[in-house]
DSSP file (Angstrom, degrees, kcal/mol; ACC not computed):
  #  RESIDUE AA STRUCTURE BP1 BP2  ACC     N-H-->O    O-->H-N    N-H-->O    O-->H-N    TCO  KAPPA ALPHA  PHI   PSI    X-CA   Y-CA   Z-CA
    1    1 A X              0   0    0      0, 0.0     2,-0.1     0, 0.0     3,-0.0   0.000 360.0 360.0 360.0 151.1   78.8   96.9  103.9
    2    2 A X     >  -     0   0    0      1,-0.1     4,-1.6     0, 0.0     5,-0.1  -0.181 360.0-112.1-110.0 166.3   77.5   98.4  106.9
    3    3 A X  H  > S+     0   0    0      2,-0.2     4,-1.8     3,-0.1     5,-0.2   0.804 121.6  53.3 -87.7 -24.5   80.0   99.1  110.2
    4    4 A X  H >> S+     0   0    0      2,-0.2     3,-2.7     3,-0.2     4,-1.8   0.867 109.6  42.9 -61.3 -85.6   77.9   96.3  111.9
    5    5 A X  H 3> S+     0   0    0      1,-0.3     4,-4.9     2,-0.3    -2,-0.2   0.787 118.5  47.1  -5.9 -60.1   78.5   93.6  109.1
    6    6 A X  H 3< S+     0   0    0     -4,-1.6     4,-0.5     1,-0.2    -1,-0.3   0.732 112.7  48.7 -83.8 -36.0   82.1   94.7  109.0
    7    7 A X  H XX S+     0   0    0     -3,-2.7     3,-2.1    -4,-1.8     4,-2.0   0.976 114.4  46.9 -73.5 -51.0   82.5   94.6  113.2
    8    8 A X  H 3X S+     0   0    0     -4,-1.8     4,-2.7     1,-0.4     5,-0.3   0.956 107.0  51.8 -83.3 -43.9   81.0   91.2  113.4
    9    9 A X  H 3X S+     0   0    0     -4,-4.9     4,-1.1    -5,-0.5    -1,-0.4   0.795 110.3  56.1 -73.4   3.7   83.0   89.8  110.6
   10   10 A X  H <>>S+     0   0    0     -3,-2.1     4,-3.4    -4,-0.5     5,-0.7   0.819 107.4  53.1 -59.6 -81.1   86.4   91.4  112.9
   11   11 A X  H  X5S+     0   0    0     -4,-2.0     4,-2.0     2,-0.2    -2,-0.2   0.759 107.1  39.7 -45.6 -39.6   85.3   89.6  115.4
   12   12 A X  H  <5S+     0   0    0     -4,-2.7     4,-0.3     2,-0.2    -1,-0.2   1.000 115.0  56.3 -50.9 -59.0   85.0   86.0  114.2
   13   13 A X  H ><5S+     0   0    0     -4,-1.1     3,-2.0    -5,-0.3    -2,-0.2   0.849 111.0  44.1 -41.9 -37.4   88.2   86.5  112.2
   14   14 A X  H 3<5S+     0   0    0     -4,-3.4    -1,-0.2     1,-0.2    -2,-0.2   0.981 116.1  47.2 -74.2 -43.5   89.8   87.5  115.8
   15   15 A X  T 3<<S+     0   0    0     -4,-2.0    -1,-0.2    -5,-0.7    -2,-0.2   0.653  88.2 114.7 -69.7  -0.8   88.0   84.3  117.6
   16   16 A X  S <  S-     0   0    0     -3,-2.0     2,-0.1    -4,-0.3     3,-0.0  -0.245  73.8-112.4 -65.2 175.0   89.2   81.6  114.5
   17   17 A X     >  -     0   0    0      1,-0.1     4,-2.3     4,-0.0     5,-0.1  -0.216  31.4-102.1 -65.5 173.6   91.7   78.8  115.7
   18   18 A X  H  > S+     0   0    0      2,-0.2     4,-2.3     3,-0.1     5,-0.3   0.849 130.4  55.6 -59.3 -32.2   95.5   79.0  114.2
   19   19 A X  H  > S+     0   0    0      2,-0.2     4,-1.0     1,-0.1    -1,-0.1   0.875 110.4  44.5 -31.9 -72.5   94.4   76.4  112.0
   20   20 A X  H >> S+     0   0    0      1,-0.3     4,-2.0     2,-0.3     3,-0.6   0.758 108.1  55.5 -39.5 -78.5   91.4   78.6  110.7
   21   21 A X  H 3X S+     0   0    0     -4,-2.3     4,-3.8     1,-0.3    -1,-0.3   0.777 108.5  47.3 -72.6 -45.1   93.1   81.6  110.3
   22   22 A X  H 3X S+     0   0    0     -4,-2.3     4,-1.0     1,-0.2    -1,-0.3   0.930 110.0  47.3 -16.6 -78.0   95.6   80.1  108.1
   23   23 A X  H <X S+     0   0    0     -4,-1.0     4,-2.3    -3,-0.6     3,-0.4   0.889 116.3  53.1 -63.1 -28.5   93.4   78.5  106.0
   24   24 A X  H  X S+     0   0    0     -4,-2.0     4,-4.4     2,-0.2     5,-0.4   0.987 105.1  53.5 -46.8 -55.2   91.6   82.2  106.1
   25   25 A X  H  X S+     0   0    0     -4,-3.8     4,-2.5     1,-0.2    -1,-0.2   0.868 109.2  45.4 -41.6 -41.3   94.6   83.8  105.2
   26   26 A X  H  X S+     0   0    0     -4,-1.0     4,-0.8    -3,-0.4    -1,-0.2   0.798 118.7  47.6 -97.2 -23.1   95.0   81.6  102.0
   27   27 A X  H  X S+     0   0    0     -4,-2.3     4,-2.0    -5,-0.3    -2,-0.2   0.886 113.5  40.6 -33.9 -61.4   91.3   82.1  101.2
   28   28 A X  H  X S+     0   0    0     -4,-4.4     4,-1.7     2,-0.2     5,-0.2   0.911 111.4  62.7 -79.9 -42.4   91.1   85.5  101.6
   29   29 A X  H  X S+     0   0    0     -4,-2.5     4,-0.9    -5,-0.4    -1,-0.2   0.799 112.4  43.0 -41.8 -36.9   94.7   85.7   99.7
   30   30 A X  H  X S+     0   0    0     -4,-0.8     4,-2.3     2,-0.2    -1,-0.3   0.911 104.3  52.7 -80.6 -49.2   93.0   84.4   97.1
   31   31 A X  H >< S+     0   0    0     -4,-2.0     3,-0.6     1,-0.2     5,-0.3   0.970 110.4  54.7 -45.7 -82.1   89.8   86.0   96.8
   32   32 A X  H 3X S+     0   0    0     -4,-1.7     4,-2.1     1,-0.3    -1,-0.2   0.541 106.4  48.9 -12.2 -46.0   91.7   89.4   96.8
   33   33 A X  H 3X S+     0   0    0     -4,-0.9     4,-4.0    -5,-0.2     5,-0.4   0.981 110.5  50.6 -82.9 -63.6   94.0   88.4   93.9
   34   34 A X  H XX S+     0   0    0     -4,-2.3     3,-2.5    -3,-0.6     4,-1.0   0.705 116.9  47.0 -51.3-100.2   90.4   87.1   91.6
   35   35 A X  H 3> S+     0   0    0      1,-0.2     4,-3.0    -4,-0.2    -1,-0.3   0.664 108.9  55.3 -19.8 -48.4   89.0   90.8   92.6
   36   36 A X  H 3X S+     0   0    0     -4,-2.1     4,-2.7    -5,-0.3    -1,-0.2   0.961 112.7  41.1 -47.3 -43.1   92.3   92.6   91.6
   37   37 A X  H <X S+     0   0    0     -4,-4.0     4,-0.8    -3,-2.5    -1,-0.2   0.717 106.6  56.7 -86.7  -6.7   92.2   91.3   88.6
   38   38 A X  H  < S+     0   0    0     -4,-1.0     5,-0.3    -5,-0.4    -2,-0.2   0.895 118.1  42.3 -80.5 -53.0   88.5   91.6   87.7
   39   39 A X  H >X S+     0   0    0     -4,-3.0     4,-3.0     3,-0.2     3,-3.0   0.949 103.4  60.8 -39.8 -63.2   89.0   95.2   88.4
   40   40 A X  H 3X S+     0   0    0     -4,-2.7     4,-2.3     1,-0.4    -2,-0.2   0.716 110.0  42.3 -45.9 -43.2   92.1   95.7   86.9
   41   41 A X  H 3< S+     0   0    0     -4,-0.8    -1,-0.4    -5,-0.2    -2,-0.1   0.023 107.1  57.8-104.6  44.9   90.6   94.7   83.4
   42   42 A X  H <> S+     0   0    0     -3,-3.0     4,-2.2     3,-0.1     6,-0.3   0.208 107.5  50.7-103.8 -28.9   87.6   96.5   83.8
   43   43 A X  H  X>S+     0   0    0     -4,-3.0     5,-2.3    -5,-0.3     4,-1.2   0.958 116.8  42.2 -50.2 -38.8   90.0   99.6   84.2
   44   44 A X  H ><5S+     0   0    0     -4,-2.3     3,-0.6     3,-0.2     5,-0.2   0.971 111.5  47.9 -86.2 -34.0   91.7   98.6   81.2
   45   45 A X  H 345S+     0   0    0      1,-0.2    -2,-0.2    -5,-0.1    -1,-0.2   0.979 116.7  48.0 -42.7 -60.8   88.7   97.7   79.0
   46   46 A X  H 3<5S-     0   0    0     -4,-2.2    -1,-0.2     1,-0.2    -2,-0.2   0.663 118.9-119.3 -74.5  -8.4   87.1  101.4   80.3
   47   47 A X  T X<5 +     0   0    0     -4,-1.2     3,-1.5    -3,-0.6     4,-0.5   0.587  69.4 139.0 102.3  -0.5   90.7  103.0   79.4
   48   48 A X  T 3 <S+     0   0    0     -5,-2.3    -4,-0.2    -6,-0.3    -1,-0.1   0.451  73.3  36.7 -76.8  25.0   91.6  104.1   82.5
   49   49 A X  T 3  S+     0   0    0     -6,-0.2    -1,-0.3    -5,-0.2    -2,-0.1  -0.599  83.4 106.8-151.7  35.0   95.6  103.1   82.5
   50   50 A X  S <> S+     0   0    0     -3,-1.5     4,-1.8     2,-0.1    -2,-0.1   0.830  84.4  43.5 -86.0 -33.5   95.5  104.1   78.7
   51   51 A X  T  4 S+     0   0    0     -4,-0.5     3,-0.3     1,-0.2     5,-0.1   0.920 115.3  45.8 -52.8 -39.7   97.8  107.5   80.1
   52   52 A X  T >> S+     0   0    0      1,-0.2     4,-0.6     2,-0.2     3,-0.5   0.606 116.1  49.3 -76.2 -24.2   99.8  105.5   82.3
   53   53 A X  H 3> S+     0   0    0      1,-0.2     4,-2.0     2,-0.2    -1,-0.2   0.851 113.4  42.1 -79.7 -39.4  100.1  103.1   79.1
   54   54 A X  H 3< S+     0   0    0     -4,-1.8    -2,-0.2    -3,-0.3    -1,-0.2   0.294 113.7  53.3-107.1  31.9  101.1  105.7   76.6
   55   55 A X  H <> S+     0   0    0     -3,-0.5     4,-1.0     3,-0.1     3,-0.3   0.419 110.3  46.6-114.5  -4.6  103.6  107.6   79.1
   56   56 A X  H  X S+     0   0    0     -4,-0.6     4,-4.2     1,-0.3     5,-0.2   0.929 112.7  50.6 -80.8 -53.6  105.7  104.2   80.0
   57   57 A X  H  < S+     0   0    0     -4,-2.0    -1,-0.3     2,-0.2     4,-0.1   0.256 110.1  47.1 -59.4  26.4  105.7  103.6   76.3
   58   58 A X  H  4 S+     0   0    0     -3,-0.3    -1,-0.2     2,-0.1    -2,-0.2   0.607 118.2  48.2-115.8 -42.2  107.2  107.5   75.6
   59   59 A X  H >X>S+     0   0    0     -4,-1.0     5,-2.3     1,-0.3     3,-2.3   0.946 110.9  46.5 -87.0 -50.6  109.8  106.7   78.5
   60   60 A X  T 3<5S+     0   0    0     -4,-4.2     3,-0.4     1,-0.2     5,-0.3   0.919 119.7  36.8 -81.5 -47.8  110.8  103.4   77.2
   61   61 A X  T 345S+     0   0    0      1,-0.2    -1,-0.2    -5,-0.2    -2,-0.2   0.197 119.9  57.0 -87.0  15.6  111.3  104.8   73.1
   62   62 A X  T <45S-     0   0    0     -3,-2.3    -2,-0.2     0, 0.0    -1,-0.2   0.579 116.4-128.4 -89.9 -42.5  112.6  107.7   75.0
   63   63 A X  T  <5S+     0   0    0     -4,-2.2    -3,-0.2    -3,-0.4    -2,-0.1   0.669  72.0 123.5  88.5  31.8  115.2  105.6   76.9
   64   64 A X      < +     0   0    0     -5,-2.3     2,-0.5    -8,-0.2    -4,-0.2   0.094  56.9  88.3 -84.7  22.8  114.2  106.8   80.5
   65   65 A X        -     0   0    0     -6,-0.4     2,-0.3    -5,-0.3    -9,-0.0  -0.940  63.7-158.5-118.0 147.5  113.6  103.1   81.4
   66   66 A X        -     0   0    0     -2,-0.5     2,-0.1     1,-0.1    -2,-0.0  -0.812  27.2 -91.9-108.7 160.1  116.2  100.8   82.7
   67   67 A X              0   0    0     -2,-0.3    -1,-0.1     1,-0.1     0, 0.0  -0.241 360.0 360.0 -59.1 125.0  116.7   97.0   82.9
   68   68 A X              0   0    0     -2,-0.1    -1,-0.1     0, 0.0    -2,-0.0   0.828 360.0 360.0 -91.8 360.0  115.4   95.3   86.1
């Protein structure tokens, strides 16, 4: 996205009503979460959390992990 793009969409967000920005807020809250998670399994289909996978499982049949 370009610094223009990125300034103009600042500025509307700053100029919505309270209404607006709410309902922005639960929008954008939303959007965010559907991206996280569309990343987050293409990291795990391409393997990139498989270290982080097989050092929690070491800790945990290690017994470094506690209950939350």
């Amino acid at each position: 996205m370009e610094k223009t793009n990125l300034q103009e969409i600042e500025r509307a967000v700053s100029q919505l009503s309270d209404e607006d920005l709410a309902k922005f807020r639960i929008w954008f809250a939303e959007f965010d979460a559907v991206e996280w998670d569309r990343q987050f399994e293409a990291d795990v289909a391409e393997g990139r959390l498989d270290t982080l996978a097989q050092k929690a499982l070491k800790d945990l049949r290690q017994g470094n992990c506690t209950d939350l």
